[in-house]
C-alpha positions as CSV (number, residue, x, y, z in Angstrom):
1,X,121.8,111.1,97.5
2,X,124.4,109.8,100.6
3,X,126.4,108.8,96.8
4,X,126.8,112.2,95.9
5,X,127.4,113.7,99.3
6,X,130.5,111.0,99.2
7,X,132.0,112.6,95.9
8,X,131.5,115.9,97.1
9,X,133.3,115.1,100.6
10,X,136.0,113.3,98.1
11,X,136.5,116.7,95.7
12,X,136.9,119.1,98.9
13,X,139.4,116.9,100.7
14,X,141.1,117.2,97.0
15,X,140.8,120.7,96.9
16,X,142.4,121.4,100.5
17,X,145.4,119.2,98.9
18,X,145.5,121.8,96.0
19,X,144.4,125.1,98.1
20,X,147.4,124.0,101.1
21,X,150.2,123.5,98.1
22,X,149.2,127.3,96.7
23,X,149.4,128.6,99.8
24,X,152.8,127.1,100.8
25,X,154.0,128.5,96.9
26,X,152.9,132.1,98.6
27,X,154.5,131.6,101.5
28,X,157.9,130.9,100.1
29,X,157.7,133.6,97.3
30,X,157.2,135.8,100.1
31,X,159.8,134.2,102.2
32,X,162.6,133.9,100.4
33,X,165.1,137.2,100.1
34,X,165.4,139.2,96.7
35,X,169.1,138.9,95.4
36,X,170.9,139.7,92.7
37,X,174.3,137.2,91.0
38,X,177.0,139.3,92.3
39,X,175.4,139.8,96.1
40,X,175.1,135.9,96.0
41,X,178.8,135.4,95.8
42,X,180.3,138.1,98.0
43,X,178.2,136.4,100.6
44,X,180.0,132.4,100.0
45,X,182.9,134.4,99.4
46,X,182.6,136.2,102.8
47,X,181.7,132.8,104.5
48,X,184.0,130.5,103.3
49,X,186.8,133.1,104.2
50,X,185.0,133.2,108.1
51,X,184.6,129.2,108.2
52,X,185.4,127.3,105.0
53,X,182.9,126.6,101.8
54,X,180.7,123.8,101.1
55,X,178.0,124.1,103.8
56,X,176.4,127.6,103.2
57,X,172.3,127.3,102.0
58,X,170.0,130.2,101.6
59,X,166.4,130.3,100.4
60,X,166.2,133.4,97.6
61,X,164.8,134.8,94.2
62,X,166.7,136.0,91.6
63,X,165.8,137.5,88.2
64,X,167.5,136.8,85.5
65,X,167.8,135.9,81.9
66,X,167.9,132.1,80.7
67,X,171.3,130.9,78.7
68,X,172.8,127.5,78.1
69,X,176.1,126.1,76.9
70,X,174.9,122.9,75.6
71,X,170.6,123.3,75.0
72,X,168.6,121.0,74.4
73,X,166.7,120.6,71.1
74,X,162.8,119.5,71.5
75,X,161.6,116.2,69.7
76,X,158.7,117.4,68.1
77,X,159.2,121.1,67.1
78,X,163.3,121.1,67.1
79,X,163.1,124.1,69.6
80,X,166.2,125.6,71.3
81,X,165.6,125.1,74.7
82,X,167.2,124.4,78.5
83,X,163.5,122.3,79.4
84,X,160.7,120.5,77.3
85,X,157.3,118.0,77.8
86,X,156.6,115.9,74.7
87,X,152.9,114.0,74.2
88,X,151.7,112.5,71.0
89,X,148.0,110.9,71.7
90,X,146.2,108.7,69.5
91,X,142.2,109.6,69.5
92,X,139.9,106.9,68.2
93,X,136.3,105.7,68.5
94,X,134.8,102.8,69.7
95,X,131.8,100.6,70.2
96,X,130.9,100.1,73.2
97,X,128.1,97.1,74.3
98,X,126.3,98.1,77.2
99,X,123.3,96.2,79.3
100,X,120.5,97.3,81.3
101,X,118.8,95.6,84.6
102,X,115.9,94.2,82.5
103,X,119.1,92.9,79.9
104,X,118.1,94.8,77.0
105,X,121.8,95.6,75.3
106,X,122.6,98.6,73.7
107,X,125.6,99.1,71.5
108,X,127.0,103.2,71.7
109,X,130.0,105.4,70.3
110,X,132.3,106.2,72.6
111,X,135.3,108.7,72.1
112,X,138.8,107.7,73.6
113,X,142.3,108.3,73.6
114,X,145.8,107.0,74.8
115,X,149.4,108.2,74.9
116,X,151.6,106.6,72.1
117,X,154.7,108.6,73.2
118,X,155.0,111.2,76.2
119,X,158.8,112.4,77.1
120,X,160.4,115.4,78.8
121,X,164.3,116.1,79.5
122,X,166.0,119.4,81.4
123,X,169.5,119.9,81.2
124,X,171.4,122.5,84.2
125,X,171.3,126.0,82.4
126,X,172.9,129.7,83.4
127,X,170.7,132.5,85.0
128,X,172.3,135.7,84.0
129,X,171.5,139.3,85.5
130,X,173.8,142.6,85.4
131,X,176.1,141.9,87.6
132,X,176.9,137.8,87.1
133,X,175.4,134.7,85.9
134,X,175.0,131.6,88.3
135,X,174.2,127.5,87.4
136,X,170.6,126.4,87.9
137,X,169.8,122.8,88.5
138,X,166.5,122.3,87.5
139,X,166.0,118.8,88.7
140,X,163.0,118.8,91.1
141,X,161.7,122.3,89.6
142,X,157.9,123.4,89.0
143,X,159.1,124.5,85.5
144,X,156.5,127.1,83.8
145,X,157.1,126.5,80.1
146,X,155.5,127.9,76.6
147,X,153.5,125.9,74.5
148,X,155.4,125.9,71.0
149,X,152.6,122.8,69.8
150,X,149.5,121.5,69.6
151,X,148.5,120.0,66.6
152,X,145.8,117.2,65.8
153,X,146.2,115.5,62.7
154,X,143.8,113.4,61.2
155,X,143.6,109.9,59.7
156,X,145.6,106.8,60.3
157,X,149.0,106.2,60.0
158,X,150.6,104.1,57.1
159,X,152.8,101.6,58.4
160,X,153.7,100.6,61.9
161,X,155.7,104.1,62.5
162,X,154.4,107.6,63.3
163,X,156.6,110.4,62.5
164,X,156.6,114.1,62.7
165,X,159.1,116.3,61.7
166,X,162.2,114.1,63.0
167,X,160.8,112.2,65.5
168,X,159.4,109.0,65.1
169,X,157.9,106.0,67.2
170,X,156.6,102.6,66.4
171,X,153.2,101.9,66.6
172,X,151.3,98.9,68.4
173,X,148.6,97.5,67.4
174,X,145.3,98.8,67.9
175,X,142.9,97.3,69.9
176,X,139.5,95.6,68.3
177,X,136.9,97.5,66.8
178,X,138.6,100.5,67.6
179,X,139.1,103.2,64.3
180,X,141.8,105.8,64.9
181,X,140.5,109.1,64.3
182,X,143.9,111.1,64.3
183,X,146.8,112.2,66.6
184,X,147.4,114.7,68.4
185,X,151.1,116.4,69.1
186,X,151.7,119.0,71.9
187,X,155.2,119.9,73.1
188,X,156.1,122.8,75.7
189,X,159.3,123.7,76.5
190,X,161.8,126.5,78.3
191,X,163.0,128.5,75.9
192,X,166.7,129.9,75.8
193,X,167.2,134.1,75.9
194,X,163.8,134.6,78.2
195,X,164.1,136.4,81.9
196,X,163.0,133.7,84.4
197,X,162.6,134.4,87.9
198,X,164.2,131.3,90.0
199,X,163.0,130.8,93.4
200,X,165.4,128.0,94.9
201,X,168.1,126.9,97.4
202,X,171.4,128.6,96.5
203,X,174.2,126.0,98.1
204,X,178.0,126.1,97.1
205,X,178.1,122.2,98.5
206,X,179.9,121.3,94.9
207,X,182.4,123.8,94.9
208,X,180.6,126.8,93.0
209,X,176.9,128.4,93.3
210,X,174.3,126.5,92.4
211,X,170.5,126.8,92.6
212,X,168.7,123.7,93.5
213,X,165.4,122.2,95.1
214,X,165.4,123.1,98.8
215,X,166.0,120.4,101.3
216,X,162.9,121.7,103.0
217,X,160.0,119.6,101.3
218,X,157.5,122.9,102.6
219,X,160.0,125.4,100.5
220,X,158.8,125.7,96.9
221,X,161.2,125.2,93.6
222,X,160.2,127.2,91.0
223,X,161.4,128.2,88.0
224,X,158.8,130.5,86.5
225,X,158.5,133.3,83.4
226,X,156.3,135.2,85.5
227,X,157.0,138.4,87.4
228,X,157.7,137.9,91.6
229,X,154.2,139.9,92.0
230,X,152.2,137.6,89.4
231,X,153.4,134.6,90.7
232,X,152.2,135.9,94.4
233,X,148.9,137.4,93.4
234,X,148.1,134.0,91.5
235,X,148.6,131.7,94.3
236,X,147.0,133.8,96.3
237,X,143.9,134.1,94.7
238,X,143.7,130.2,93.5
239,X,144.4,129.4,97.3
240,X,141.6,131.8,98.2
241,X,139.4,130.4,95.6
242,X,140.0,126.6,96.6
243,X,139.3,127.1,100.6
244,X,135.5,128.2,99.5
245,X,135.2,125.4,96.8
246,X,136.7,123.2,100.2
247,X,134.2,124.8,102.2
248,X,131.3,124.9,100.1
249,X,131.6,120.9,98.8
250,X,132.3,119.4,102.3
251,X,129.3,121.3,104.4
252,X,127.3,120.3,100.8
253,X,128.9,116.3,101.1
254,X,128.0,116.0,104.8
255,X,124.7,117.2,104.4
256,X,123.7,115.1,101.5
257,X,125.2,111.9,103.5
258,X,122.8,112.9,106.4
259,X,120.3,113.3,104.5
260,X,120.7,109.8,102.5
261,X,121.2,108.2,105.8
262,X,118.1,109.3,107.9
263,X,115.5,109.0,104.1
């Protein structure tokens, strides 16, 4: 029982990780200041005429839609796009040998996978409103993307290479006595011509405005295609809904460790 009470300590120190890291993305959606393009560079413009360019930072949000001069195009799907997450998983079955406390061995099925090829690649893009368009850098970023694939295909694969579409990989060798069932391709990526809210750093420290990943590790960089009150309401509610799951799994833990302990 003292076992279980452990795990159950474990998963609500986990989830006070997870319910603290909502509530700072909350915080900071409600912290930084609403701007628009053109606001952002009267303000540099007004400062470096006052004391020189180069050192002005602000924390803000702006709306705006996503374009690129040079996009990226996705591995798997051949997607347009500023951002994208590649995985191509192998699923197979094995047999597993197994023995008891009295040694009798038993031999079982087991379902596995592993990753044969995982990638992802952003390149800097332009957020455009009505009254400008200013350079994101999205290094850093909490990027919310679309999921463009997820496909399982079944059977093994001829030959030592996988492809798909264009993309292609060499294949090791499986281990023993396990039969590849299929593989699985999912890709997600940022597309081009989408409004994006940008929640970010804007700093003119190389010579034009830029949004980047704050300098304060407690600030939040997030490049999202939700709405400024969707993002809000969401952490919100996930923050709320980990502090009880916290609660209710540590006072649970300690008493089953007490429990185990004094039995």
């Amino acid at each position: 029982m003292h076992i279980v009470g452990f795990i159950l300590i474990v998963v609500g120190i986990s989830l006070f990780f997870v319910q603290r890291h909502q509530k700072q993305r909350a915080f900071s959606l409600k912290s930084a200041r609403p701007t628009t393009v053109a606001e952002l560079q009267q303000t540099a413009g007004a400062i470096a005429a006052e004391i020189g360019g180069g050192s002005w930072r602000d924390y803000v949000k702006v709306v705006g839609q996503i374009s690129c001069d040079r996009p990226l195009v996705s591995e798997l799907k051949q997607e347009t796009c500023v951002h994208y997450k590649m995985t191509v998983t192998r699923e197979y079955e094995e047999t597993v040998t197994s023995r008891d406390k009295d040694g009798k061995t038993t031999r079982s099925t087991r379902r596995s996978s592993e990753t044969v090829s995982s990638n992802q690649q952003s390149v800097p893009f332009w957020l455009e409103d009505a009254t400008g368009r200013i350079e994101v850098n999205p290094q850093g970023a909490a990027i919310e993307t679309i999921k463009v694939l997820d496909e399982f295909r079944q059977g093994e694969q001829a030959g030592n290479r996988l492809t798909f579409g264009q993309f292609s990989v060499n294949l090791s060798a499986g281990g023993s006595g396990r039969r590849t069932l299929g593989y699985r391709y999912k890709e997600q990526i940022l597309p081009l011509g989408r409004r994006a809210l940008v929640l970010a750093t804007v700093s003119d420290g190389v010579g034009s405005l830029v949004l980047q990943k704050p300098l304060d590790g407690s600030k939040s960089y997030l490049i999202s295609l939700k709405t400024d009150e969707e993002l809000t309401q969401s952490a919100e509610k996930t923050a709320q809904a980990m502090f009880y799951g916290m609660v209710g799994c540590t006072v649970l833990g300690v008493i089953l460790v007490l429990v185990g302990l004094v039995t």
